[in-house]
C-alpha positions in Angstrom: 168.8 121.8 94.4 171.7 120.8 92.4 175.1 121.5 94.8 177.0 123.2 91.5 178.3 126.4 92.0 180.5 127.1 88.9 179.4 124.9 85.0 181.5 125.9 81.8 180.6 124.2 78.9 181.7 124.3 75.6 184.1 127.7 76.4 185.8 129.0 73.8 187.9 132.0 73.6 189.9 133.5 70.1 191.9 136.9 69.8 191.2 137.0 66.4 192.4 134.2 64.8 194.3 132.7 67.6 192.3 130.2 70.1 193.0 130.4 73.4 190.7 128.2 75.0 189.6 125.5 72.5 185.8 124.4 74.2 186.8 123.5 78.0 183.9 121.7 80.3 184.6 122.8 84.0 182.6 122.6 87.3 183.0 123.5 90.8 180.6 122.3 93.2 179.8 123.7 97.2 182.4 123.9 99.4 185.1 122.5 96.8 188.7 123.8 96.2 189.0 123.2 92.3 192.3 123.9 91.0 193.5 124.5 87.5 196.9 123.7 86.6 199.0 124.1 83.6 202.2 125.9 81.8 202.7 129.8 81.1 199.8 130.5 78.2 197.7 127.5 79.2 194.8 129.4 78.8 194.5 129.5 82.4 194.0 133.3 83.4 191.8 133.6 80.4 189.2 130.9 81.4 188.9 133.1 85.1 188.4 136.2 82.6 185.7 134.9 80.8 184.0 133.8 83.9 184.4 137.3 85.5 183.5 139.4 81.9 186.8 141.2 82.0 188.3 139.9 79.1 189.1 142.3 76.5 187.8 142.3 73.0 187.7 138.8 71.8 185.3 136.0 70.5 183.7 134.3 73.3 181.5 131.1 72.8 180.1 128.8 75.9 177.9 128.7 78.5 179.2 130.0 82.0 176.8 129.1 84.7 176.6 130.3 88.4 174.1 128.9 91.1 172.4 127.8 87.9 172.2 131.4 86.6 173.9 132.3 83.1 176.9 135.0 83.7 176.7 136.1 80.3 176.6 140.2 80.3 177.1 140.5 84.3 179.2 143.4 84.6 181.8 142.4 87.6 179.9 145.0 90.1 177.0 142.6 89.6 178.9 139.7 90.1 180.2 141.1 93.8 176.9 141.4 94.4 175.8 138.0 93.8 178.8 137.2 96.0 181.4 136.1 93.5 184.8 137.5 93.9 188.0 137.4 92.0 191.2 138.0 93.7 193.1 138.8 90.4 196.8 138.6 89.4 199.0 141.2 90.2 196.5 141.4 93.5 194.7 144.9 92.1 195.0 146.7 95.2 193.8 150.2 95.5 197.5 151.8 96.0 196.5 155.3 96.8 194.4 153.7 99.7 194.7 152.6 103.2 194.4 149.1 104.1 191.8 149.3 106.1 190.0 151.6 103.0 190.5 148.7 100.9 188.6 146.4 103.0 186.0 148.3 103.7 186.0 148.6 99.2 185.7 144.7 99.9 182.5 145.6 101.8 180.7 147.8 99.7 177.6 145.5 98.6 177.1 145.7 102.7 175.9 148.0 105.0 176.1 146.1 108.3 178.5 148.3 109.9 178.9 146.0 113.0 179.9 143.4 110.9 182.3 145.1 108.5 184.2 146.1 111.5 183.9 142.6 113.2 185.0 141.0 110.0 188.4 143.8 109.2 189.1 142.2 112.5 188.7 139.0 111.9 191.1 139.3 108.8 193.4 141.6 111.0 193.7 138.2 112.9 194.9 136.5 109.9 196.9 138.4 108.9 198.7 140.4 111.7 201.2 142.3 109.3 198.3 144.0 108.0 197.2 145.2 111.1 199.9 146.5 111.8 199.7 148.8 109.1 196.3 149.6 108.8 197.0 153.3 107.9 199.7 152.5 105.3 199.2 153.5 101.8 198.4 149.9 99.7 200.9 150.8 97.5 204.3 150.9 99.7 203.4 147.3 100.5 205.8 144.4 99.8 204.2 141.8 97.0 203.6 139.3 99.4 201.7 141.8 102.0 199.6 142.9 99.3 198.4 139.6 98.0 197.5 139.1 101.8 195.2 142.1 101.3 194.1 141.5 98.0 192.7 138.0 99.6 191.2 139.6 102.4 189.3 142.6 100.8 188.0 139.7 98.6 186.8 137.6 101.7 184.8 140.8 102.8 182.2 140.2 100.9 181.3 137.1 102.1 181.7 135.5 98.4 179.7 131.9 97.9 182.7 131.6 95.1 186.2 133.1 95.3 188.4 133.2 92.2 192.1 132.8 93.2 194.3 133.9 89.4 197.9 133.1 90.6 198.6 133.8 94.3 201.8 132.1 94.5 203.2 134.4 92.0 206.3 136.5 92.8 206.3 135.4 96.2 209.5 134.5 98.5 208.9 130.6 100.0 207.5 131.6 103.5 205.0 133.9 101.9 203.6 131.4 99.9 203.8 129.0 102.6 201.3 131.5 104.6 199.2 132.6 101.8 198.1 128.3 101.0 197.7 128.3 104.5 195.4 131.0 104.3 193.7 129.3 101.7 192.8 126.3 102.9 191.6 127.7 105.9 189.7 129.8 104.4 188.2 126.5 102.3 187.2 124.8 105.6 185.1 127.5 106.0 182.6 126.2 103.4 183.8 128.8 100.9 184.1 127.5 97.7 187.4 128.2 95.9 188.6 128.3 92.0 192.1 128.0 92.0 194.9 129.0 89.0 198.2 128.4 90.0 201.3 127.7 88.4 202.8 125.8 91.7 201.3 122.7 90.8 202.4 121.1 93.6 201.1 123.3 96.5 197.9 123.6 94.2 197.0 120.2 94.1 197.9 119.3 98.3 195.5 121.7 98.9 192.9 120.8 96.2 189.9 118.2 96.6 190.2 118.0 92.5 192.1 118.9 89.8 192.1 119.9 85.8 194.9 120.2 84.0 195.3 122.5 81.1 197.5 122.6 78.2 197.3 124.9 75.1 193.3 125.9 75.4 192.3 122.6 76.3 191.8 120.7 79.4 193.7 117.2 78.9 193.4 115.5 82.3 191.1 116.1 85.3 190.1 114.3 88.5 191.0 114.0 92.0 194.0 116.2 93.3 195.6 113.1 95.3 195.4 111.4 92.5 196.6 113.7 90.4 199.6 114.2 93.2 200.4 111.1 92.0 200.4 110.5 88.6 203.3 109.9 86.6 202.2 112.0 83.6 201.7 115.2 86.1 204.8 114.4 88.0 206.5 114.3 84.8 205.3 117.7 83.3 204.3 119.8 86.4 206.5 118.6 89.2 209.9 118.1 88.3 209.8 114.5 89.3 
């Protein structure tokens, strides 16, 4: 059995007349963290929406694999299901919910009680400012305490593939300092990780590979060391 978890071929997305991804290839394989770099209106968030099916009404061309399955027409209930979760951007928390009711949300394909609890726990652990507010409304949280839970409700469902769209964004320095700590830990877990981000940097210290994209189109992959180092990235992404 073939170790690829994610395959885009051929993706193409148009809003009417404009394109905004022009045919990408793309694959994540088990136990990878894959990032995606690239400017504001790359075409970045919109290649995670296509994967998902949450894009609005557009044109959509491609084939979108998962464990070898075709996504096309999964609604995004399904795709919990089959253990693919998307921590969007903006984080999507249920605001007029407790943290701890938005976990258990994260657990709703489940019905292992036991393990629900043992995992809340587990995430508690991780993130200690959360348990300290377990009853607080979702919604009076700061931006970089909600991220935190937007990551950990995702994590509750034990997802094969997580979808990271932005997580850096909006966040004070320490903040983003704990949540890329959170996700490579969270990678040496064997949980395979998509990552947008718009810190290139942190993105690609933390990445095994890397693509780079730039108007629709993906214009440089390979590994994220490399990458690290490359003039041409240095040049354009990291202010060097």
């Amino acid at each position: 059995m073939s170790d690829n978890i994610l395959k885009i071929q051929g993706l193409k997305v148009a809003y009417g007349g404009i394109k905004a991804v022009k045919g990408i290839d793309l694959e994540v394989n088990k136990g990878e963290l894959v990032t995606l770099i690239g400017a504001n209106g790359a075409g970045k968030t919109t290649t995670l929406k296509a994967i998902t099916g949450t894009l609005p009404d557009c044109n959509v061309e491609g084939v979108i694999s998962y464990m070898g399955q075709p996504l096309k027409g999964k609604h995004s209930f399904q795709l919990v299901e089959q253990k693919l979760a998307m921590v969007p951007e903006g984080r999507g928390v249920f605001t007029r919910m407790t943290i701890y009711e938005n976990l258990q949300m994260g657990a709703y394909t489940r019905d292992d009680k036991a393990g629900i609890e043992a995992d809340i726990e587990k995430w508690f652990a991780t993130f200690p400012r959360l348990k300290e507010r377990a009853g607080q409304l979702a919604g009076t949280l700061s931006g970089g305490e909600q991220q935190m839970l937007a990551m950990a409700r995702a994590l509750m469902c034990h997802p094969t593939l997580l979808l990271l769209d932005e997580p850096s964004m909006g966040l004070s320095p320490i903040m983003v300092e704990k949540i890329f700590e959170v996700i490579r830990d969270v990678s040496t877990q064997g949980i395979t990780i998509l990552l947008v981000e718009q810190n290139a940097k942190l993105a690609l210290q933390a990445a095994d590979r890397g693509y780079v994209m730039d108007s629709g189109a993906v214009i440089m992959t390979g590994n994220a060391e490399d990458m690290l180092h490359d003039p041409r990235v240095q040049a354009a992404y990291l202010g060097e």
